[in-house]
Gaussian input, Z-matrix of N, CA and C with variables (Angstrom, degrees):
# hf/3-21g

backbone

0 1
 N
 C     1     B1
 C     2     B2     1     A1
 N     3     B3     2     A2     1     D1
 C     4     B4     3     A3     2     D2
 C     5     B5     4     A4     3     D3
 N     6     B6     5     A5     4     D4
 C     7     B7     6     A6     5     D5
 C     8     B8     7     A7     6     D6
 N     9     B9     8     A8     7     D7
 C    10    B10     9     A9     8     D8
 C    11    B11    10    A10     9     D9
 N    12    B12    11    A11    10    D10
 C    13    B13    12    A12    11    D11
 C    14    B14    13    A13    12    D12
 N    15    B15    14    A14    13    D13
 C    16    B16    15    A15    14    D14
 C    17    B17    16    A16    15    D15
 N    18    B18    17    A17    16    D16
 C    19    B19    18    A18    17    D17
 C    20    B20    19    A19    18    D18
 N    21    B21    20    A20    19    D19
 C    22    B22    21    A21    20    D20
 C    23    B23    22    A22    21    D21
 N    24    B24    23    A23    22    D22
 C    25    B25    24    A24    23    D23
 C    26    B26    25    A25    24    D24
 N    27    B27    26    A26    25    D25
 C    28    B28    27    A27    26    D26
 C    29    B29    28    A28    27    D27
 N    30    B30    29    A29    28    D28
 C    31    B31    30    A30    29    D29
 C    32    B32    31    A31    30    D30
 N    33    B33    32    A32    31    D31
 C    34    B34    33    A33    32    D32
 C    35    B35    34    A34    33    D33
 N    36    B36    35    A35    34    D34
 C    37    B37    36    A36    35    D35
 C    38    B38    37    A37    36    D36
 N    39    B39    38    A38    37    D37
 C    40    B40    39    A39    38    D38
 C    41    B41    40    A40    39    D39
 N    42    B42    41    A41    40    D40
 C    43    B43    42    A42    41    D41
 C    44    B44    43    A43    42    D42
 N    45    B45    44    A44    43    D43
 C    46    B46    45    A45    44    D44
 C    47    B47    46    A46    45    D45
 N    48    B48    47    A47    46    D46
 C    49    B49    48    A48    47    D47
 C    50    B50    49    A49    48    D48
 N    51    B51    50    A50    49    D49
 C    52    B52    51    A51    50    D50
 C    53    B53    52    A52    51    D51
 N    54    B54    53    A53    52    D52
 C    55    B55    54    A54    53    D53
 C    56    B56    55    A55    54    D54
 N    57    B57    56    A56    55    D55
 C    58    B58    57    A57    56    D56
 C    59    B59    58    A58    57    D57
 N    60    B60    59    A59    58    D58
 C    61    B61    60    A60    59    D59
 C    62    B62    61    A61    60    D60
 N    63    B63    62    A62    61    D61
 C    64    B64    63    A63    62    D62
 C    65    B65    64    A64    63    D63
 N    66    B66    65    A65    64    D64
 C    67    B67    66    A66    65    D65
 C    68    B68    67    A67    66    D66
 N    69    B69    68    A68    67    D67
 C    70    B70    69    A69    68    D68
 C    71    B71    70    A70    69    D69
 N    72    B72    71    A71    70    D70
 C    73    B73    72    A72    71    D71
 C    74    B74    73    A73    72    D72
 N    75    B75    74    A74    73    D73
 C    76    B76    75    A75    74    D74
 C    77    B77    76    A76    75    D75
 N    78    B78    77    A77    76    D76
 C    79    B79    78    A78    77    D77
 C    80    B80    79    A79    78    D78
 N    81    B81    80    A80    79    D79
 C    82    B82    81    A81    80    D80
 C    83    B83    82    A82    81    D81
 N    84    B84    83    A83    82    D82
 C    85    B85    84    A84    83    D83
 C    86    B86    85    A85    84    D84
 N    87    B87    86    A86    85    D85
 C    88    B88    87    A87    86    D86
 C    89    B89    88    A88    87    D87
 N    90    B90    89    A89    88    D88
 C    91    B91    90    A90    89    D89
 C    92    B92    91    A91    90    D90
 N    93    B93    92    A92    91    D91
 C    94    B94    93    A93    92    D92
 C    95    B95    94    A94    93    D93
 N    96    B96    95    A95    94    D94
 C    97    B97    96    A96    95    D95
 C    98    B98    97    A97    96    D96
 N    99    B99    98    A98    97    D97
 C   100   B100    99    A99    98    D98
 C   101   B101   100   A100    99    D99
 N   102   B102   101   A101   100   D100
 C   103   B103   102   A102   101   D101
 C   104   B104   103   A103   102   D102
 N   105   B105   104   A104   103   D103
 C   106   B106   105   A105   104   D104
 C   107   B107   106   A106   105   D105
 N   108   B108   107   A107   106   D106
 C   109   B109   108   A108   107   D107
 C   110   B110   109   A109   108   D108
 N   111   B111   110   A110   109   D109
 C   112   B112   111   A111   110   D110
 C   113   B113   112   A112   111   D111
 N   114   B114   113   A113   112   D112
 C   115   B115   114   A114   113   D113
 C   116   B116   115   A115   114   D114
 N   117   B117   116   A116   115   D115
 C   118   B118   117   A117   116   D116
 C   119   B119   118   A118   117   D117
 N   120   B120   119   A119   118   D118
 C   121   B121   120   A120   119   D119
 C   122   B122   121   A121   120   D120
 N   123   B123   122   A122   121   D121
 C   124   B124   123   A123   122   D122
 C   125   B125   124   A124   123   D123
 N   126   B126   125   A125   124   D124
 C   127   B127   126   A126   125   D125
 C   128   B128   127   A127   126   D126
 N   129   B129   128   A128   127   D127
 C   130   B130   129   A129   128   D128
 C   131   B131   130   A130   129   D129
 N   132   B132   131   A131   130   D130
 C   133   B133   132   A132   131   D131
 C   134   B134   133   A133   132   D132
 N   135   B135   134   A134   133   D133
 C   136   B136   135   A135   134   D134
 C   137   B137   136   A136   135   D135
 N   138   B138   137   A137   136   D136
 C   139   B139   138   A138   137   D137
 C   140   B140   139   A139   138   D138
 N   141   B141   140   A140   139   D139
 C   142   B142   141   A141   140   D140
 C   143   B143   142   A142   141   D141
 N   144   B144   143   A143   142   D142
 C   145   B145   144   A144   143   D143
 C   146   B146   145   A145   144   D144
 N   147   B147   146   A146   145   D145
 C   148   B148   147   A147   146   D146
 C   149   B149   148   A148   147   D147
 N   150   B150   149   A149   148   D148
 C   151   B151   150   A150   149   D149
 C   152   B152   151   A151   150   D150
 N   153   B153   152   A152   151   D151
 C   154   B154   153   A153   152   D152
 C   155   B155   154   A154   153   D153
 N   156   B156   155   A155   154   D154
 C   157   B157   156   A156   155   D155
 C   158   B158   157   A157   156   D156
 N   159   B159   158   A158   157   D157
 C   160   B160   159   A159   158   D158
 C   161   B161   160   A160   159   D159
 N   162   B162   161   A161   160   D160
 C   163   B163   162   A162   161   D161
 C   164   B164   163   A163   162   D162
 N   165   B165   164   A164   163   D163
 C   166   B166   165   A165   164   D164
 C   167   B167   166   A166   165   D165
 N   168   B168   167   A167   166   D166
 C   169   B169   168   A168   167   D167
 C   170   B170   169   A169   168   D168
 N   171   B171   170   A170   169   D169
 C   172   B172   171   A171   170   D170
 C   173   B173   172   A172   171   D171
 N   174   B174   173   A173   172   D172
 C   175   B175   174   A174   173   D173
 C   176   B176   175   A175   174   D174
 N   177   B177   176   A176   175   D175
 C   178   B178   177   A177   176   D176
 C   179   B179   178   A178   177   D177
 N   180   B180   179   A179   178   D178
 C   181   B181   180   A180   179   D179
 C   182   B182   181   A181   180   D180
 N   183   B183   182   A182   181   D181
 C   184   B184   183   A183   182   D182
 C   185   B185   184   A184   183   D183
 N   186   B186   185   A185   184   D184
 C   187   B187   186   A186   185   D185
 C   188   B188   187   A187   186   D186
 N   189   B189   188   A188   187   D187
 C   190   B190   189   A189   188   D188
 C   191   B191   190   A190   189   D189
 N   192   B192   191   A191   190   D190
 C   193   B193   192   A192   191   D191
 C   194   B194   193   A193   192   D192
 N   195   B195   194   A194   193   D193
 C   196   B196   195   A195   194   D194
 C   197   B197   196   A196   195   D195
 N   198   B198   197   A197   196   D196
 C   199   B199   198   A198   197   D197
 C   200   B200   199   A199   198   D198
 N   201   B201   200   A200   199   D199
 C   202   B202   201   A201   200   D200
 C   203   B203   202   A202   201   D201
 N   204   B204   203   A203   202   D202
 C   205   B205   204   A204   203   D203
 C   206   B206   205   A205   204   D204
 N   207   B207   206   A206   205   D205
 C   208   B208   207   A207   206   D206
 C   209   B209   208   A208   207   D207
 N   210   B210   209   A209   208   D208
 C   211   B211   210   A210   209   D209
 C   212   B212   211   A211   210   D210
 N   213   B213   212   A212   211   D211
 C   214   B214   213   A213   212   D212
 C   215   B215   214   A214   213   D213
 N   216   B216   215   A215   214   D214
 C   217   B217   216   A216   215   D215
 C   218   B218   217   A217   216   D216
 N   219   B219   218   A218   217   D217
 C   220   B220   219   A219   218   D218
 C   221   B221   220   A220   219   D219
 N   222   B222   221   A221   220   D220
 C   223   B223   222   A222   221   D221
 C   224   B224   223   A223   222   D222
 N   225   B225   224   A224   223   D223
 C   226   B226   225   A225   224   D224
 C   227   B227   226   A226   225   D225
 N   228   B228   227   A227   226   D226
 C   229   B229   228   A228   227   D227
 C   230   B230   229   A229   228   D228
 N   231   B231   230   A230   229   D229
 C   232   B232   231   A231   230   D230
 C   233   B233   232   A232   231   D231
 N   234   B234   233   A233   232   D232
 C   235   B235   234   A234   233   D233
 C   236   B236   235   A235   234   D234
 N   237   B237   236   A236   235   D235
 C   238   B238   237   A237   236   D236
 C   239   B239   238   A238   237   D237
 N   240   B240   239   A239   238   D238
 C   241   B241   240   A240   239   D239
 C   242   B242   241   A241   240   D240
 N   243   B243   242   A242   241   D241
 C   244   B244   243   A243   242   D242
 C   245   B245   244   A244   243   D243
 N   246   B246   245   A245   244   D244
 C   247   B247   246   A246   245   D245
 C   248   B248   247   A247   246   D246
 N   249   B249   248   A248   247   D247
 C   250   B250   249   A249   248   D248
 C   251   B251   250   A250   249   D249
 N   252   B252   251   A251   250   D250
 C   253   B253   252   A252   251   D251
 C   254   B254   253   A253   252   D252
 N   255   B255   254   A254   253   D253
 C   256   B256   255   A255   254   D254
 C   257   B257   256   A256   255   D255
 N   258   B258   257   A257   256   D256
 C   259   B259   258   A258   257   D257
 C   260   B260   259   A259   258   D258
 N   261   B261   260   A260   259   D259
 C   262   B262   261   A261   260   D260
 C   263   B263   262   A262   261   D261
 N   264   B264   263   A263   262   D262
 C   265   B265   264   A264   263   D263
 C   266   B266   265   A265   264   D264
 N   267   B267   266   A266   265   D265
 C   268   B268   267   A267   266   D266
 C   269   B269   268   A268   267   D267
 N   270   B270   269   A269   268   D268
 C   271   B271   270   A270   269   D269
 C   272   B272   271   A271   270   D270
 N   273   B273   272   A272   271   D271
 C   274   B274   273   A273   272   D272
 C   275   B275   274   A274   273   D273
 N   276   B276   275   A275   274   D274
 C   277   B277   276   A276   275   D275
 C   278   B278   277   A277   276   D276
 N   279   B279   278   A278   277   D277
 C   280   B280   279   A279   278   D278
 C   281   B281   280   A280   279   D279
 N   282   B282   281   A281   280   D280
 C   283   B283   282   A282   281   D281
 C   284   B284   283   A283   282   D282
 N   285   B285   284   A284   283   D283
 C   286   B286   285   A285   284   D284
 C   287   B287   286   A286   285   D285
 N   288   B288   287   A287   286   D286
 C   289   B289   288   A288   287   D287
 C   290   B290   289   A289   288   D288
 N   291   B291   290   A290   289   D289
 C   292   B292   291   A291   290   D290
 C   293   B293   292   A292   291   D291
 N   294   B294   293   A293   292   D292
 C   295   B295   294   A294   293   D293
 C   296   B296   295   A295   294   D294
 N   297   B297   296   A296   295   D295
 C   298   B298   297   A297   296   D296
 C   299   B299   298   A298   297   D297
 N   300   B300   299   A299   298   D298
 C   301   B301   300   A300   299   D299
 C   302   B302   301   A301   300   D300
 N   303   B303   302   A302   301   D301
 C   304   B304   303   A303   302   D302
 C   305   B305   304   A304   303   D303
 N   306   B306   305   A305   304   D304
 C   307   B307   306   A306   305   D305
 C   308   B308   307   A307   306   D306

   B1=1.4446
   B2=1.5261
   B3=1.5877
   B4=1.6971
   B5=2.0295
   B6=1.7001
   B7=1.3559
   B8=1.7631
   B9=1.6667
   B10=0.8088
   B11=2.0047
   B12=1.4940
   B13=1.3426
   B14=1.6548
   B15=1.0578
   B16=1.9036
   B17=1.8479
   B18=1.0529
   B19=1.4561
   B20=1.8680
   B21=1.2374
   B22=1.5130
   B23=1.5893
   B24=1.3679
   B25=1.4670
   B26=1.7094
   B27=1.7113
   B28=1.7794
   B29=1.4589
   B30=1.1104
   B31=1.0843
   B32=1.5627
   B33=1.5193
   B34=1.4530
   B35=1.8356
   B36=1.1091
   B37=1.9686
   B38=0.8136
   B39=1.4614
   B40=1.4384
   B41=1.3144
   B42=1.3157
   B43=1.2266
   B44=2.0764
   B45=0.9037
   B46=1.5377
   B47=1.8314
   B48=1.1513
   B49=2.2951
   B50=1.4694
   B51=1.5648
   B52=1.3817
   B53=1.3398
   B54=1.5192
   B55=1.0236
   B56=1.8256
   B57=1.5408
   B58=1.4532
   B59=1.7813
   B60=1.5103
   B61=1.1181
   B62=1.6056
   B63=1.3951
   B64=1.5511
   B65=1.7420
   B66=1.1751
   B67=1.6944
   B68=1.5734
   B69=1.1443
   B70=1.3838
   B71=1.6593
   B72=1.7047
   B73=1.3791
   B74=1.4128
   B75=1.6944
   B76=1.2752
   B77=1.9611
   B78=1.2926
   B79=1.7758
   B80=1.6527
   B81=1.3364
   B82=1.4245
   B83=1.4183
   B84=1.4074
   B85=1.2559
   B86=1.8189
   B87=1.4952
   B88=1.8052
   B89=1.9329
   B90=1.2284
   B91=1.6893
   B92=1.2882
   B93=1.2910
   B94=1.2560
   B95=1.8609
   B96=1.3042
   B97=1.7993
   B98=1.2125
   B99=1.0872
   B100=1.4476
   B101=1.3559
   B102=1.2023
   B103=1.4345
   B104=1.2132
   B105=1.8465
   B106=1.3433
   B107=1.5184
   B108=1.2881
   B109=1.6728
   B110=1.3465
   B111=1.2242
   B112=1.3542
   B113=1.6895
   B114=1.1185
   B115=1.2516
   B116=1.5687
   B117=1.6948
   B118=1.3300
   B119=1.8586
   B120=1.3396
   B121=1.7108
   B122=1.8571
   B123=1.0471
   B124=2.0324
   B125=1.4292
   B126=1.5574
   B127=1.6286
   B128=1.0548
   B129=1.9786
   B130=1.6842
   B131=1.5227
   B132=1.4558
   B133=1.3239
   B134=1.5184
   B135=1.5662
   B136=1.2477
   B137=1.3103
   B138=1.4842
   B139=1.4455
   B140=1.5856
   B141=1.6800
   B142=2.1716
   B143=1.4413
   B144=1.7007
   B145=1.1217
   B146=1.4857
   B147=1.3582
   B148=2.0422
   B149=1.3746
   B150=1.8245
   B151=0.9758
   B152=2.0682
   B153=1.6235
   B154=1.7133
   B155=1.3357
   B156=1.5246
   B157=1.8025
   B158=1.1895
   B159=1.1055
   B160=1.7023
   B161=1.3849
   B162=1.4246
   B163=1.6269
   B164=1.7596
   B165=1.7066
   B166=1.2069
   B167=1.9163
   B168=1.1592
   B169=1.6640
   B170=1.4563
   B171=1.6338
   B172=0.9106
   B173=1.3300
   B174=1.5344
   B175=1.4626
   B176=1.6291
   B177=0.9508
   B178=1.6676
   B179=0.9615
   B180=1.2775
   B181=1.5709
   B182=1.6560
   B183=1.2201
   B184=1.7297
   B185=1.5923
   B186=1.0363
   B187=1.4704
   B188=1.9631
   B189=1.3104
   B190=1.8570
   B191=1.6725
   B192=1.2920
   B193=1.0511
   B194=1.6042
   B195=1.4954
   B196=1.6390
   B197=1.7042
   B198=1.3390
   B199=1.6170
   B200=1.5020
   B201=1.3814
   B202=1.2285
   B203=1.5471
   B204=1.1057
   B205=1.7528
   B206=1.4988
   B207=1.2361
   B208=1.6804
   B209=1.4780
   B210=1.2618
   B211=1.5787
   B212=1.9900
   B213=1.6039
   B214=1.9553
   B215=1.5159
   B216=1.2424
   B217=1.9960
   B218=1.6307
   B219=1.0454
   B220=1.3764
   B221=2.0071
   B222=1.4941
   B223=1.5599
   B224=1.4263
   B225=1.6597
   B226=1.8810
   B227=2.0591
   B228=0.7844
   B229=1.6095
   B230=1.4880
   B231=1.0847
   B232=2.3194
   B233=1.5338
   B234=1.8426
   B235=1.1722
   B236=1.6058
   B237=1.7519
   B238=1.6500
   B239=1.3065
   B240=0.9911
   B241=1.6522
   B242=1.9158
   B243=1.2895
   B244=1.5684
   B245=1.4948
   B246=1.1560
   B247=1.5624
   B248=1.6625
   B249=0.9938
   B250=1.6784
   B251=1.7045
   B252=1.3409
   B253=1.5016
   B254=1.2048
   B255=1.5750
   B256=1.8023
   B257=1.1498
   B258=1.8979
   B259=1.1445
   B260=1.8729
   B261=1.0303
   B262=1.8940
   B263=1.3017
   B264=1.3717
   B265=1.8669
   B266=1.4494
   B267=1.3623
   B268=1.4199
   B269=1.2619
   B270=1.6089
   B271=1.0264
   B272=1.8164
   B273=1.7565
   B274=1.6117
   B275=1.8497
   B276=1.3023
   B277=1.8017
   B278=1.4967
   B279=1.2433
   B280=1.5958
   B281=1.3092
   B282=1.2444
   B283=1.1794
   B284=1.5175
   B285=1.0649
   B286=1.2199
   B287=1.9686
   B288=1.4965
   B289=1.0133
   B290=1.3366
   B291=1.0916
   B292=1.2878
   B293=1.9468
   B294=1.3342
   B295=1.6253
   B296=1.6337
   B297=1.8692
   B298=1.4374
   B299=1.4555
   B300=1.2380
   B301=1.8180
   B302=1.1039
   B303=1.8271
   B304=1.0688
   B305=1.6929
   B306=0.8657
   B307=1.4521
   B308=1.2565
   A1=106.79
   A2=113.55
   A3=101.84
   A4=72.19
   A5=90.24
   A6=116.99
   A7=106.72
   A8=114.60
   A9=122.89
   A10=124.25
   A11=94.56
   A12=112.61
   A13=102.28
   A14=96.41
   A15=96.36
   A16=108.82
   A17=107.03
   A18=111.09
   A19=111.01
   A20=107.31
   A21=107.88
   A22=100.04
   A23=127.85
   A24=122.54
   A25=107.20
   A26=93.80
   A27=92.41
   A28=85.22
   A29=170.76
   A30=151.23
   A31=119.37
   A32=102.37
   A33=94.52
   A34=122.42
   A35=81.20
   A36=104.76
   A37=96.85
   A38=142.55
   A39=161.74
   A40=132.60
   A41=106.44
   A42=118.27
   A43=87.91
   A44=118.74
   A45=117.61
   A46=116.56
   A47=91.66
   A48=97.28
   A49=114.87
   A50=122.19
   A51=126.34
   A52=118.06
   A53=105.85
   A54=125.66
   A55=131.05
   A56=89.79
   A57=103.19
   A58=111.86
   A59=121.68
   A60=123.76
   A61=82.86
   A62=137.55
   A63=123.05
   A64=97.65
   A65=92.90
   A66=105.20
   A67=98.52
   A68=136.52
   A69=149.00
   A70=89.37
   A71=108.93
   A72=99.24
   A73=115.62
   A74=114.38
   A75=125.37
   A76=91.76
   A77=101.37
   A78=90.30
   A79=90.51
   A80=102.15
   A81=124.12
   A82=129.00
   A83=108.15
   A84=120.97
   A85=128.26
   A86=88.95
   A87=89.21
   A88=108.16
   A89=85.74
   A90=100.66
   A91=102.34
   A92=119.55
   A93=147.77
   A94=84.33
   A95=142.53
   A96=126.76
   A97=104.12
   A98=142.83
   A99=135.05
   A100=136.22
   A101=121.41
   A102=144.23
   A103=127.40
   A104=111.78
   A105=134.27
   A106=124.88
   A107=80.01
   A108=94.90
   A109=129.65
   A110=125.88
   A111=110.23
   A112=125.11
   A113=101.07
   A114=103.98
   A115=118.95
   A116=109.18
   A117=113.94
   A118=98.40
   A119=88.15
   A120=88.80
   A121=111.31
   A122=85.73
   A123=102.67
   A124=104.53
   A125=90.33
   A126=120.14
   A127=115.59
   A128=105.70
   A129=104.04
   A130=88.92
   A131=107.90
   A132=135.25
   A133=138.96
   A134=87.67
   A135=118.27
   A136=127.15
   A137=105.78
   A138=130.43
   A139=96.22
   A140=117.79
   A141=97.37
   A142=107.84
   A143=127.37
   A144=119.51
   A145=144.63
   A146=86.02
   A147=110.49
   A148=93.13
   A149=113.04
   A150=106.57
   A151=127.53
   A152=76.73
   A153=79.04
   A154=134.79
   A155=96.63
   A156=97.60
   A157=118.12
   A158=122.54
   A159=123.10
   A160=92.81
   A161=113.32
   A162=112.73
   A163=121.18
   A164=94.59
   A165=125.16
   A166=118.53
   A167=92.27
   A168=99.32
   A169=82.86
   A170=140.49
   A171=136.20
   A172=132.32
   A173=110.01
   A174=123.20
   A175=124.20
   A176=107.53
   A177=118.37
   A178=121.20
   A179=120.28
   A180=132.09
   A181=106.18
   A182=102.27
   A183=109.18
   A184=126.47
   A185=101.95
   A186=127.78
   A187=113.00
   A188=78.45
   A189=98.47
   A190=111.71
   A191=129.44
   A192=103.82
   A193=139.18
   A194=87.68
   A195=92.59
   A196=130.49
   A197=103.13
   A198=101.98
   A199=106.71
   A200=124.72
   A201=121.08
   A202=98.49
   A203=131.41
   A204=127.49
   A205=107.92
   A206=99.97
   A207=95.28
   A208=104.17
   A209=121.73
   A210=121.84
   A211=84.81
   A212=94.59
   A213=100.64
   A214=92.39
   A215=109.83
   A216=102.24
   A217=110.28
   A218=107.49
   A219=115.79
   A220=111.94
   A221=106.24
   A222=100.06
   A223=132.39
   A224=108.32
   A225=150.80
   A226=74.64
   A227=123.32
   A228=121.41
   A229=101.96
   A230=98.86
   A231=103.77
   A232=90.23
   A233=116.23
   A234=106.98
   A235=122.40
   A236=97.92
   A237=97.23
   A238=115.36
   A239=136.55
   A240=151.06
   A241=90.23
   A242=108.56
   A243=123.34
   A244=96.88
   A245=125.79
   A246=147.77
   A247=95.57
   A248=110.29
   A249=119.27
   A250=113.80
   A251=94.72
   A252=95.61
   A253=118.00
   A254=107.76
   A255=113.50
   A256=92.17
   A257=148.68
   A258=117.78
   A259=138.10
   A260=116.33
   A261=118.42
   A262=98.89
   A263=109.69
   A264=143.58
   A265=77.84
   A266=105.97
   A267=125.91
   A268=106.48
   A269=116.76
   A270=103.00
   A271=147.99
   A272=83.07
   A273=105.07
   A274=89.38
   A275=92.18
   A276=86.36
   A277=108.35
   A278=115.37
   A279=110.18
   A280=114.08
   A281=144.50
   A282=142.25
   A283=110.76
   A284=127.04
   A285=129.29
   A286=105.89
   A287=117.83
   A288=111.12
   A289=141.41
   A290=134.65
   A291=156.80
   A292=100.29
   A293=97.55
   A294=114.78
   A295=105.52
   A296=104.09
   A297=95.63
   A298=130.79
   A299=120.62
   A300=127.08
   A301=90.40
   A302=147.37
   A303=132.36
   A304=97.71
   A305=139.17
   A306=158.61
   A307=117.15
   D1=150.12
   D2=-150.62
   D3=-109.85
   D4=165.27
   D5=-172.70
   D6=-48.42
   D7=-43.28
   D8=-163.13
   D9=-65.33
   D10=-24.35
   D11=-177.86
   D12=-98.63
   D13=-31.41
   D14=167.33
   D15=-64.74
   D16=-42.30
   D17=165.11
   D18=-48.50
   D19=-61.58
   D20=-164.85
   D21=-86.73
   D22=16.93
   D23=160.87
   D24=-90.81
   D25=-42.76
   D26=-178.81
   D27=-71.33
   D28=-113.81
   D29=-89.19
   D30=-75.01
   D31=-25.07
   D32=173.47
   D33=-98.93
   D34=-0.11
   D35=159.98
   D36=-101.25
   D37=49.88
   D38=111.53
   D39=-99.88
   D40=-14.19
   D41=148.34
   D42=110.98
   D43=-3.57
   D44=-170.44
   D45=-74.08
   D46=97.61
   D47=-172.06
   D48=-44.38
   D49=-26.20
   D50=169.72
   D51=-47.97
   D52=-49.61
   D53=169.15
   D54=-40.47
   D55=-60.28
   D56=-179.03
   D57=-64.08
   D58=-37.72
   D59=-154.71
   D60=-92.23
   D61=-18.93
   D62=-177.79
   D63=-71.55
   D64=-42.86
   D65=-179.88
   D66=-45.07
   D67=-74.35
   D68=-117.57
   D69=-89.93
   D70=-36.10
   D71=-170.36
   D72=-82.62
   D73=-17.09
   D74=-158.79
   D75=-82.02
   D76=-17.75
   D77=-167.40
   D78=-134.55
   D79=62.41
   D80=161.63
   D81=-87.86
   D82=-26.86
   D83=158.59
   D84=-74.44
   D85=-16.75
   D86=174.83
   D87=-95.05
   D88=-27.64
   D89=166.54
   D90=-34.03
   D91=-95.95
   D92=-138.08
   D93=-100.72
   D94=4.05
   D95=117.36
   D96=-55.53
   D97=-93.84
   D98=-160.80
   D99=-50.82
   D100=-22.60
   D101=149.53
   D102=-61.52
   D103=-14.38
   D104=154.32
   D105=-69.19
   D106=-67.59
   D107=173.68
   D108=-79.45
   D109=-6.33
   D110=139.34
   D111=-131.88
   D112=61.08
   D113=-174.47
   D114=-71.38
   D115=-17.37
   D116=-161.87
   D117=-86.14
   D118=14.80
   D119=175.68
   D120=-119.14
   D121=25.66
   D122=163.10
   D123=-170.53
   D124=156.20
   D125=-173.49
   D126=-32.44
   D127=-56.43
   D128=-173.97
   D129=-144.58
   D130=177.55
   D131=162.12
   D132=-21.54
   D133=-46.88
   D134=-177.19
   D135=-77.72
   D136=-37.60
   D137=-171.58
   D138=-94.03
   D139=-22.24
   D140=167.28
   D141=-93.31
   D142=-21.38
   D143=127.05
   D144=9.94
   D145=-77.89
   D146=-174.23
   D147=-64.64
   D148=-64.07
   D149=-156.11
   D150=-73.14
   D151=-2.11
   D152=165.53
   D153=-100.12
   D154=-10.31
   D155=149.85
   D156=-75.11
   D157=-19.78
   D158=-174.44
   D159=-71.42
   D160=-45.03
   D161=-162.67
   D162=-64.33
   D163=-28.63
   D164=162.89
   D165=-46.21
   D166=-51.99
   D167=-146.23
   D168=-93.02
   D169=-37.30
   D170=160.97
   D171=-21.32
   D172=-64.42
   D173=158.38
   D174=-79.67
   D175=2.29
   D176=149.02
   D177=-59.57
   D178=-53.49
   D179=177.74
   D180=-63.78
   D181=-69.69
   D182=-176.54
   D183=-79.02
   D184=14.70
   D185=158.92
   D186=-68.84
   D187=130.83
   D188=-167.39
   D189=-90.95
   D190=84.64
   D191=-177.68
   D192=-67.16
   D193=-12.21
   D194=167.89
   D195=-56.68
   D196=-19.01
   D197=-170.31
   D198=-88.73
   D199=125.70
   D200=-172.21
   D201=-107.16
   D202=-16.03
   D203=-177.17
   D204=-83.20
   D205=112.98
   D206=162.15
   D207=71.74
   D208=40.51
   D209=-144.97
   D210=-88.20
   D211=-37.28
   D212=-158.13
   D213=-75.19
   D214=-40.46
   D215=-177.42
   D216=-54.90
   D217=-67.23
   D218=-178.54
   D219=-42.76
   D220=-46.76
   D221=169.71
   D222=-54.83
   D223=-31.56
   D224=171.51
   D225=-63.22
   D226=-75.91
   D227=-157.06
   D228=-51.00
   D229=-55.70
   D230=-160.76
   D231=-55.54
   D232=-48.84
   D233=-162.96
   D234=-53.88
   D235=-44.15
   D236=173.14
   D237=-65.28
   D238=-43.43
   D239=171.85
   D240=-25.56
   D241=-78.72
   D242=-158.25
   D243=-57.14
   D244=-63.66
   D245=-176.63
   D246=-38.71
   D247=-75.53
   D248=161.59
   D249=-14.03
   D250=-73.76
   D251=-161.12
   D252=-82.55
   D253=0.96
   D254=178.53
   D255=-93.92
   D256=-9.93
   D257=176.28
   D258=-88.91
   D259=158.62
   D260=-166.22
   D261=-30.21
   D262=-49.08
   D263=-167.81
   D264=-26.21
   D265=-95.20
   D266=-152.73
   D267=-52.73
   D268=-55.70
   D269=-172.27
   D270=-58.34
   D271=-17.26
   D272=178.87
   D273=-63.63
   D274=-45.58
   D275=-158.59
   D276=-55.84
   D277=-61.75
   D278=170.99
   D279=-44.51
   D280=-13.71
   D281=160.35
   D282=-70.63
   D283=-44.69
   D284=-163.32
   D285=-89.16
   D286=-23.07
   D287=137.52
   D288=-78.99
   D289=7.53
   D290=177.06
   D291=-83.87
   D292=-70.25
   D293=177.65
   D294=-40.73
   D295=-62.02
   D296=179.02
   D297=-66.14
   D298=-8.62
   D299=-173.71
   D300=-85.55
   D301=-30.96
   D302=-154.00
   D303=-104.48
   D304=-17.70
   D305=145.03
   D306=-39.36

């Protein structure tokens, strides 16, 4: 991950919106990967979309700037991780294990 986006992560773990939306546009292309690939796990487009900026800005926040190894893989990871667990997919399933433990 280059110096420059490490810059606009501390800044928006500062709470600064310039920040976030430089962020959001600079990894617009992973957006709209993941909003690809699992899209068949929401209604529309828009909504795996949404939920991959959310998934984005999520690990924006909880993003470590201290780790310099492998810093961009590991961000590629949280994002699928989050993206993952915000979809119906999953969530039906944890429901449906939920239903069976109480059963």
């Amino acid at each position: 991950m280059n110096h420059i986006i490490r810059q606009w992560i501390a800044r928006a773990q500062q709470g600064e919106e310039a920040a976030v939306l430089l962020i959001l546009q600079q990894f617009r292309p992973l957006i709209c990967k993941y909003a690809r690939r699992h899209r068949y796990c929401y209604d529309s487009l828009d909504e795996a979309v949404s939920v991959a900026q959310l998934a984005i800005l999520e690990c924006v926040h909880a993003f470590d700037l201290s780790c310099d190894d492998e810093a961009h893989k590991a961000f590629r990871r949280a994002v699928d991780r989050v993206f993952k667990r915000e979809s119906w997919r999953f969530k039906a399933y944890m429901e449906s294990v939920e239903t069976a433990l109480h059963v």
